[in-house]
N, C-alpha and C positions, 0 to 999 in steps of 0.2 A: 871713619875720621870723625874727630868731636870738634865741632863747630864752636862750644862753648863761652869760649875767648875772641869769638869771632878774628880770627889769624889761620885761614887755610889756606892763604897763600902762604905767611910765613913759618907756618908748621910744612912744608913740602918744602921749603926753602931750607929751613932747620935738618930738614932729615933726610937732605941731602949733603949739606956739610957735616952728616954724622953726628949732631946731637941727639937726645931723646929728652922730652918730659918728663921732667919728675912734680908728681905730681904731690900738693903740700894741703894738709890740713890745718886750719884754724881754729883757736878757742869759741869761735861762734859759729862752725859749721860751716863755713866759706869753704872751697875747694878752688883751688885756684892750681896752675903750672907754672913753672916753669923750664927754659932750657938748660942745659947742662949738657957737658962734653961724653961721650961712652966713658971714659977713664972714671971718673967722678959720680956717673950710675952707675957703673957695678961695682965701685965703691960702699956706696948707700945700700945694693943689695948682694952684698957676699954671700948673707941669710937670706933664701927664701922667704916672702910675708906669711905663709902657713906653718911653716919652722919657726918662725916670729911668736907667732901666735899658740903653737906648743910648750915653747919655754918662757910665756909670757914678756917677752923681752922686745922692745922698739929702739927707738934711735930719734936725737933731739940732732938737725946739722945748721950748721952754720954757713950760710951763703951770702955773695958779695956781687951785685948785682950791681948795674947802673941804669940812667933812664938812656930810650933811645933821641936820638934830635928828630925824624924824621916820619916816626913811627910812636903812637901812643903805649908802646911795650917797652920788655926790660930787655939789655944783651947778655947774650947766657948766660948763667950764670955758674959762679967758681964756688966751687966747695971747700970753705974753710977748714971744719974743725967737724967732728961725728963724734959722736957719745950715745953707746948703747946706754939702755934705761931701763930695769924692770917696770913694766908695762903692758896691758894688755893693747895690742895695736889695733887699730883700727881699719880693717879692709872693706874698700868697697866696690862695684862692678859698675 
């Protein structure tokens, strides 16, 4: 489990109502997740990230978040729009 976000309570909470992390890269190397529904991750991964990375091609999405009242987090978040990109992607472990 990654601690990172410090949320392991609400990461075990999340996946048990069937979300998963998806996890987001930034122009300055931040790493940061968020929640999203199953429907909407394997939306984002039809392509494999090493198939990605074969045909040089990623994906720019568009998501629609809001703040929580009660909790310093966001509530899951809904996937607007996905546009693959030729690009080399960036994976990381």
């Amino acid at each position: 489990m990654d601690f990172g976000q410090l949320d392991a309570t609400r990461s075990f909470f999340e996946l048990y109502c069937g979300n998963k992390r998806l996890f987001l890269k930034s122009a300055n190397n931040d790493q940061k997740w968020v929640y999203v529904s199953t429907v909407d991750f394997n939306k984002c991964w039809s392509i494999p990230p090493f198939k990605q990375r074969q045909d040089t091609s990623t994906f720019i999405a568009v998501l629609q978040v809001a703040p929580l009242f009660f909790n310093a987090g966001d509530t899951p978040a809904k996937l607007i729009a996905l546009k693959r990109i030729h690009k080399m992607p960036i994976i990381t472990k």
